[in-house]
N, C-alpha and C positions, 0 to 999 in steps of 0.2 A: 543532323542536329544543328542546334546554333553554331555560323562559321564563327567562324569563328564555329630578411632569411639571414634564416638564419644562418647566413651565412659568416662565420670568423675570418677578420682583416686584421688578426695580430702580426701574422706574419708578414703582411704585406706591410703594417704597420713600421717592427721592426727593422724591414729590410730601407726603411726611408729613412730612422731614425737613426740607424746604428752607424753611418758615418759620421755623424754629429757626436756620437758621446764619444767616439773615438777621439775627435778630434778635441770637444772640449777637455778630457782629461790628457790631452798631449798640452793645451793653452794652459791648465791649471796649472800642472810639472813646469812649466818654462816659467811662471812666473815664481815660483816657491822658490827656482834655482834663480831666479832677480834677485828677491828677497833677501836669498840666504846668500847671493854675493857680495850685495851690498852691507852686508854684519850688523839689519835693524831689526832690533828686537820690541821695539815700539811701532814698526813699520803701520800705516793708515791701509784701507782694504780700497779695493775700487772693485765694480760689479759692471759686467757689460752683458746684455737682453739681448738675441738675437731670437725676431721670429722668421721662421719656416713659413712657406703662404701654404693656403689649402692644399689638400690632396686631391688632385685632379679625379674628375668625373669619371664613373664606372659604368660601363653600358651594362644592362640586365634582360636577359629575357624570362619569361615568368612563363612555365608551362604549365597548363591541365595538364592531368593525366587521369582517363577514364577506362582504365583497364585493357592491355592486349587479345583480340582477338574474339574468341567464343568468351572470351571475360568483359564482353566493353559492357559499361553501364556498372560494373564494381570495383572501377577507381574513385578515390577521394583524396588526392591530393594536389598540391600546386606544389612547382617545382623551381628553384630560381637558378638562372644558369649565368655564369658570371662568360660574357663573349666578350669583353673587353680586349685588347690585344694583350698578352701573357696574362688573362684572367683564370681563375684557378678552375672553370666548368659547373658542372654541377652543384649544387648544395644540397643542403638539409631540405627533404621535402616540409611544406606545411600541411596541416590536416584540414583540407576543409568539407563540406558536404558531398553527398554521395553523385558521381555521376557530370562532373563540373562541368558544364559545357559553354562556357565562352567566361570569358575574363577582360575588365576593361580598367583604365589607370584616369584616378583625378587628374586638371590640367598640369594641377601643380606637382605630379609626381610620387606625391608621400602615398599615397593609399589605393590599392586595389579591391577591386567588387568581380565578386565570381558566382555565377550563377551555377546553381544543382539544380539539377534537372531530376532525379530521383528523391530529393532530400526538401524537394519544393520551399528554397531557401535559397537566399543570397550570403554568400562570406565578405563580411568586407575583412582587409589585411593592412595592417602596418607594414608600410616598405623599408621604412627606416629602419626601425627596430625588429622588424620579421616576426611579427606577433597576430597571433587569428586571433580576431575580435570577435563578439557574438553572432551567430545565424541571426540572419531576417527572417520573418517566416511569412510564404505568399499563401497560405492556406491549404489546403486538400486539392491536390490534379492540379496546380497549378501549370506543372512543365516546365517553370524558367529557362529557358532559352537562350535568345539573343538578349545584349545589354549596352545600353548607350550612357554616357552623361553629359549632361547639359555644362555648354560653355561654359558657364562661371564655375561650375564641379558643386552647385546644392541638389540635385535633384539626380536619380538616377530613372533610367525606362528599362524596362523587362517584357520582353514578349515572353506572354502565358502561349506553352504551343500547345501545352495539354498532356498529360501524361495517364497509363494507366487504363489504356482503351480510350481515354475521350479524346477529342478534339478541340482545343480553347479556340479565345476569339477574342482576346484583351491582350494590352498591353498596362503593364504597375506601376505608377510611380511611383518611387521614396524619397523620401524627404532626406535628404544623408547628414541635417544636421543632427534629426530625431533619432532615425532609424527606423522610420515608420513608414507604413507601407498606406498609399494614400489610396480612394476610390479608382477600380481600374477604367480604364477606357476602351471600347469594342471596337474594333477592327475586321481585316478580312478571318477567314476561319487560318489553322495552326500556325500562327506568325514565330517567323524565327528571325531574321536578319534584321538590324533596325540601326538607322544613322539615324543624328539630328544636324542640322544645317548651322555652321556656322554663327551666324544671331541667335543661335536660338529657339528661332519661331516655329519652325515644321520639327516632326519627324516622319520620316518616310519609313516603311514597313512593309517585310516583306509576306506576301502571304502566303507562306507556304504548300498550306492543306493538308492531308493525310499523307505525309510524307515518312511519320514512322510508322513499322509493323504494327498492324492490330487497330491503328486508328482508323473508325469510322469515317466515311468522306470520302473526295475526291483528292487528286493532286491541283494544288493552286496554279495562278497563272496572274496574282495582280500586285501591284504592289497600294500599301493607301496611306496617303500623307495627313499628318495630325497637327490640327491646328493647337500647338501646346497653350497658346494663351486661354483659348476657352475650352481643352478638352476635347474638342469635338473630331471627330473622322473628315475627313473631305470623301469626294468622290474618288474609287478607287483606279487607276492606270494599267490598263491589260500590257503584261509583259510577256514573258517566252512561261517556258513551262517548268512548275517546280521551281520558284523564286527562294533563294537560299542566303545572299548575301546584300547588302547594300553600303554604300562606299560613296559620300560625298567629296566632289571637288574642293580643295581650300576658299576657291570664290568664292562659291552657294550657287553655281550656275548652275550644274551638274547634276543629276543622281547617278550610279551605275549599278548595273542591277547583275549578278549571275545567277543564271537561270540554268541549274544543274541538269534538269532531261532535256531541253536542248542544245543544249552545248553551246552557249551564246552568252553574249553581255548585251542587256539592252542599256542605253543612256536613254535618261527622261533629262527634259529641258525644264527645270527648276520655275521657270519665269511664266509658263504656260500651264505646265504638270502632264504634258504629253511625249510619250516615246519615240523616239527615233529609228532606224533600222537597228537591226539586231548587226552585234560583232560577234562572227566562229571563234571557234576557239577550238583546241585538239584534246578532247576530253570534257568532261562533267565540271563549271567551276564553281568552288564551293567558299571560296575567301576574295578581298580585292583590298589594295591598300596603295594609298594616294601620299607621298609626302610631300609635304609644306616648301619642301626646297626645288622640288622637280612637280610643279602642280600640270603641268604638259600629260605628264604620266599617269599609267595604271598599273600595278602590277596583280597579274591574276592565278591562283593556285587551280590547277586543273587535276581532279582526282582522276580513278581510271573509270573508264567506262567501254562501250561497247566504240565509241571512236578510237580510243587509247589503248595503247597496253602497257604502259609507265605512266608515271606520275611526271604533271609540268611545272614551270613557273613562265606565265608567258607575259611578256609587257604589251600594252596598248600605245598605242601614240594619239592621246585626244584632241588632237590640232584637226586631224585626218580620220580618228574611228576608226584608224585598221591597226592589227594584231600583229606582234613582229612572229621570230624563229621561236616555239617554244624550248625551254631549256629543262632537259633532265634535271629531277632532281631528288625523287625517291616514290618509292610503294603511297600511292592514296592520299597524296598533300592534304589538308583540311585547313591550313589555317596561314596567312602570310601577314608578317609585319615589316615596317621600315626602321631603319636604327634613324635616331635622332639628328643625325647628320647625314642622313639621307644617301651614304654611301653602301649601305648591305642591304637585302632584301632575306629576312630569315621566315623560312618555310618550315613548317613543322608536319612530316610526313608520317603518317599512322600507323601503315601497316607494317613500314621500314624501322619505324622507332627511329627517327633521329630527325635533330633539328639542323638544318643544311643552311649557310650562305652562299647566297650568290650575290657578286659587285656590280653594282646600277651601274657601271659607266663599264666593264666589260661582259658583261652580263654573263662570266664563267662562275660556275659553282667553288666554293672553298670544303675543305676538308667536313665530313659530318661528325654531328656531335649526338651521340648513342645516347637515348634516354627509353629503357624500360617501363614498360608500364601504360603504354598507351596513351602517348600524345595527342593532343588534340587541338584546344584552343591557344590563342597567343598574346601578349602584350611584351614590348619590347623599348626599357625606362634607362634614363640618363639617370644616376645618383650620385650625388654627394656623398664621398665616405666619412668626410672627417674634417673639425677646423686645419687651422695652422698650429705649429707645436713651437714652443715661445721656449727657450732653453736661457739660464742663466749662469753665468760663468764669476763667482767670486775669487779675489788673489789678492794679497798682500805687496806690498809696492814699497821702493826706500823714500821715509822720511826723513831719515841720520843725513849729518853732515860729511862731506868728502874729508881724507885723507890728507892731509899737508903734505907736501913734498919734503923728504927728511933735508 
């Protein structure tokens, strides 16, 4: 499929707050005892504000979950996991449509769009508030699949891969200020992976083919870039076999393509729209994610296959096009994101049920984080939890005259 809260901060709240009231009712006590030493009973009040600055930024990871095992395809939730350093883990799942198979974040953070894939509907979600907002609906067999959004964050794209026995051959756009689903655009046949470039102007798409049970067709091999200004398809780019994700450079130079039956990454040269040699890789790769801070890099989820018998996470170096040491890192990875400071790489492993770090600069795994329910796609969001907390402190002060010396 496409590679690709409520959560309560009282506590955490409290715990920021609560030397503060401590200490204000220790300032309030010392000044009542000013007060009451100096014997004014007219005494005038003074008042001192102190604000507290914001509460520093919470990383989040935001899980699909599309059911474990002989159960995949009857999950419907998203799941927000607090990875912050001493973040509380898991939350409250949200309900969204059935089948969710990839999940993507406005630029701005506030709002996620999750594609069902059985529910032939997009969820968009409030990240602030942790609130499912209405289904889109893409109509009958749509598939929803893979999900892109366009730089400035008005429009979203969805590859229809087809569901239901058929095979699609569009991708949807909406309009995210409406919520409306505009005329789709045709493509190669089951598109699932889809990046847009940087400005804007392309998206490149991947075309999968009859890549799920029961679809009519072949397995794909191209990928086909879309001219967003005027709608239109380009000519489409022969890659490896079974095109499943796509993964733009920060530049726009780049495309990178994995190509799950051959076990390879192709890069297309952005500037031309032609491919380059294929990079191996040690297993099936189904996800690829590039951060803005390390744009040198790739990192690539490699599921199991008949090369593999574990699941990887293997880094590219795109200066040179070769593959480093893959790194263990659970049962059937499907999905890899970068933390916002480009120091974690979180792998969300299917069959293992757990969402795993591994450190871009020692590229060793960190402890897993167990999530039931069948993992799947990923986004991984900086938040703001909260302003500054503005505390004010009133006390009585001497205005009486001193004491004469007897």
């Amino acid at each position: 499929m496409g590679t690709h809260v409520a959560i309560t901060r009282q506590l955490s709240w409290q715990a920021m707050r609560l030397p503060r009231s401590v200490l204000g009712v220790a300032t309030a006590a010392l000044f009542a005892l000013v007060a009451a030493a100096c014997g004014s009973s007219t005494a005038p009040t003074t008042t001192t504000t102190s604000t507290l600055p914001p509460l520093p930024p919470q990383v989040f990871a935001y899980v699909t979950m599309v059911g474990p095992g002989s159960n995949i395809g009857s999950g419907h939730t998203v799941v927000p996991v607090n990875v912050s350093v001493g973040g509380n883990g898991p939350g409250a799942a949200l309900g969204v449509g059935t089948y969710p198979d990839a999940i993507a974040v406005t630029p701005d953070g506030t709002r996620a769009y999750v594609t069902n894939y059985d529910s032939n509907s997009v969820t968009p979600i409030d990240l602030q508030s942790g609130t499912v907002l209405p289904s889109i609906s893409l109509g009958t067999n749509a598939g929803p699949a893979g999900i892109a959004l366009a730089p400035d964050g008005d429009t979203a794209y969805v590859t229809d891969a087809g569901a239901g026995g058929t095979l699609g051959d569009t991708i949807t756009p909406i309009d995210l200020a409406t919520g409306k689903a505009l005329p789709p655009i045709t493509v190669g046949q089951g598109p699932e992976g889809i990046a847009i470039t940087p400005d804007g102007a392309r998206a490149y798409v991947a075309d999968t083919g009859a890549f799920v049970p029961g679809q009519p067709g072949n397995i794909g091999s191209t990928v086909t870039p879309v001219d967003l200004s005027t709608g239109k398809a380009l000519a489409p780019i022969p890659v490896g076999n079974a095109p499943a994700a796509v993964a733009i450079t920060p530049d726009g130079s780049t495309a990178l393509v994995a190509n799950v039956n051959s076990g390879s990454v192709s890069p297309i040269d952005l500037v031309n729209d032609t491919a380059g040699s294929p990079i191996s890789v040690q297993g099936g790769p189904t996800s690829i994610a590039i951060s803005p801070l390390e744009p040198t890099v790739a990192w690539v989820a490699d599921s199991i296959s008949g090369l593999s018998t574990t699941g990887n996470l293997t880094m590219i170096n795109l200066t040179t096009d070769t593959a480093g040491t893959p790194i263990a890192v659970g049962k059937n990875p499907q999905a890899v994101a970068i933390s916002p400071d480009g120091t974690t790489a979180w792998v969300v492993c299917y069959d293992s049920q757990t969402l795993v770090p591994v450190s871009t600069k020692t590229h060793l795994p960190g402890t897993a984080i167990h999530l039931a329910g069948g993992p799947y796609a990923l986004a991984v969001v900086s938040r703001e939890l909260g302003p500054g907390v503005t505390s004010t402190t009133t006390a009585k002060v001497s205005g009486g005259k001193k004491k004469k010396k007897a």
